[in-house]
C-alpha positions in Angstrom: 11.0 56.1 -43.4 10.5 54.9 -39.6 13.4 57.6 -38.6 11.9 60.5 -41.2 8.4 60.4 -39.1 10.5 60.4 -35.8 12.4 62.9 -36.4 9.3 65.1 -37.0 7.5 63.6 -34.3 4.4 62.2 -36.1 4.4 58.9 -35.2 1.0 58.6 -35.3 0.8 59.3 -39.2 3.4 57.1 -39.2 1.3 53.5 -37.3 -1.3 54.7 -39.3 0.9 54.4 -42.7 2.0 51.4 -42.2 -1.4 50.0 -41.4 -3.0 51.3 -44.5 0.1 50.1 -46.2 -0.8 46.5 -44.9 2.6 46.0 -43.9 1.0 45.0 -40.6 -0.1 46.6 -37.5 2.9 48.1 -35.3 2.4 46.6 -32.0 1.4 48.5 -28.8 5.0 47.8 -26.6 6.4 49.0 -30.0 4.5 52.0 -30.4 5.3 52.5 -26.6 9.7 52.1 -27.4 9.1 54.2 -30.6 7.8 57.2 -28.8 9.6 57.0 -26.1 13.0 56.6 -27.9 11.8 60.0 -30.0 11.4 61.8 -27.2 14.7 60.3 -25.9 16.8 61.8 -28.8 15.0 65.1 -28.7 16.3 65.3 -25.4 19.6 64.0 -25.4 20.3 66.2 -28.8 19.3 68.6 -26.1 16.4 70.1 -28.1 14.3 70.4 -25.0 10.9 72.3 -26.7 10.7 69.4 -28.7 11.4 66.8 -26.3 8.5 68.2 -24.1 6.2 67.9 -26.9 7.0 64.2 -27.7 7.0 63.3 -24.2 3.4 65.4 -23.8 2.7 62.5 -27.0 3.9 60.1 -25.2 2.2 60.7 -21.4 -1.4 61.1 -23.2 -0.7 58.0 -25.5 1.1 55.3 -23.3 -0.3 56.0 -19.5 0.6 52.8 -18.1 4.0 53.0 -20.9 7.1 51.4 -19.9 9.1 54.3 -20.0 7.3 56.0 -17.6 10.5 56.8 -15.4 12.9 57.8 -17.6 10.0 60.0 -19.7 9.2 61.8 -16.4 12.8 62.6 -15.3 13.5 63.8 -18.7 10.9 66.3 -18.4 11.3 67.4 -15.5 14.7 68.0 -16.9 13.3 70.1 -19.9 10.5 71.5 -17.7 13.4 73.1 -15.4 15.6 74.2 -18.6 12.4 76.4 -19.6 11.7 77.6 -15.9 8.8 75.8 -15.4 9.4 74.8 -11.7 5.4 73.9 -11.3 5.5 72.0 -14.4 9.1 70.4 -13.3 7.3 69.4 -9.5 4.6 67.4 -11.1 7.2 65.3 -12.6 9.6 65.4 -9.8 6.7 64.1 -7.2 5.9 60.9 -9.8 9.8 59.8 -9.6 9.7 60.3 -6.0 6.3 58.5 -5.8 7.8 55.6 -7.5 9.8 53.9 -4.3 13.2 52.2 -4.8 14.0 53.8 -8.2 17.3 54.8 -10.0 15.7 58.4 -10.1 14.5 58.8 -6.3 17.8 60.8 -4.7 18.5 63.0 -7.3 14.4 63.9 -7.5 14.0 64.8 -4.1 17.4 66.8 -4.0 15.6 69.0 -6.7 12.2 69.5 -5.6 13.6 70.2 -1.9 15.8 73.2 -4.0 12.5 74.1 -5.8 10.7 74.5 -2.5 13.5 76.7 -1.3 13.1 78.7 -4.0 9.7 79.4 -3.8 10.2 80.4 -0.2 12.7 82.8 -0.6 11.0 84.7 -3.9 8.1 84.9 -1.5 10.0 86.2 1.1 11.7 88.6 -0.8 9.7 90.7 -2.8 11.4 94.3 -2.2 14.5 95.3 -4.0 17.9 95.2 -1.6 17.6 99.5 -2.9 14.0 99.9 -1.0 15.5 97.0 2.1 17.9 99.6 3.1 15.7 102.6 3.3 13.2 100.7 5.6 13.2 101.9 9.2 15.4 99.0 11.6 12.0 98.1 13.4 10.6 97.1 9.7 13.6 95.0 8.8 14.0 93.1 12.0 10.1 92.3 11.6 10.3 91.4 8.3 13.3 89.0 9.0 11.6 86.7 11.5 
């Protein structure tokens, strides 16, 4: 029944159940590993719109969870699968926050490519078509 209420990612009916069941109260590092490892599959069955969702469950729930890492880099994951690069930074700067991590190289690889990005979008807000009609003095301007 556990696996029935993960897959539809209503835990919390779920801890609730079983306490009105009085099959005992489902302890907090268990609630943590339950919605955690929900999120978890979501992702790795690489059904990302729910993974986000179950890990947006998971960050309000558990703020101090122990899955904190791997939650984060999984969402920034999904957040950059959707195009949500703002989204994706947010969880990019709390791996890179977190010294001395499995997560920190890889992180800081991506947020450097998101910030380059950015840049270049700003930069580059005229079509290649409207670039070539400009006069030379324009174009060397707008290159430096």
């Amino acid at each position: 029944m556990r696996d029935i209420y993960m897959d539809m990612n209503r835990l919390q009916e779920y801890f609730k159940y079983t306490e009105a069941l009085g099959v005992g109260r489902i302890s907090t590092s268990q609630q943590d590993s339950l919605a955690f490892v929900t999120a978890e599959n979501f992702y790795l069955e690489n059904r990302c719109e729910e993974a986000q969702k179950a890990l947006s469950n998971y960050f309000n729930q558990f703020k101090e969870g122990g899955y904190q890492l791997q939650a984060n880099y999984y969402a920034a994951q999904c957040a950059l699968r959707s195009k949500d690069n703002e989204k994706a930074l947010n969880h990019l700067e709390y791996l890179i926050n977190f010294q001395d991590n499995q997560y920190t190289d890889e992180p800081c690889l991506m947020r450097r490519a998101l910030f380059m990005i950015k840049q270049i979008t700003k930069k580059l807000p005229i079509t290649m078509a409207v670039w070539h009609r400009l006069p030379m003095k324009v174009v060397a301007d707008a290159r430096r």
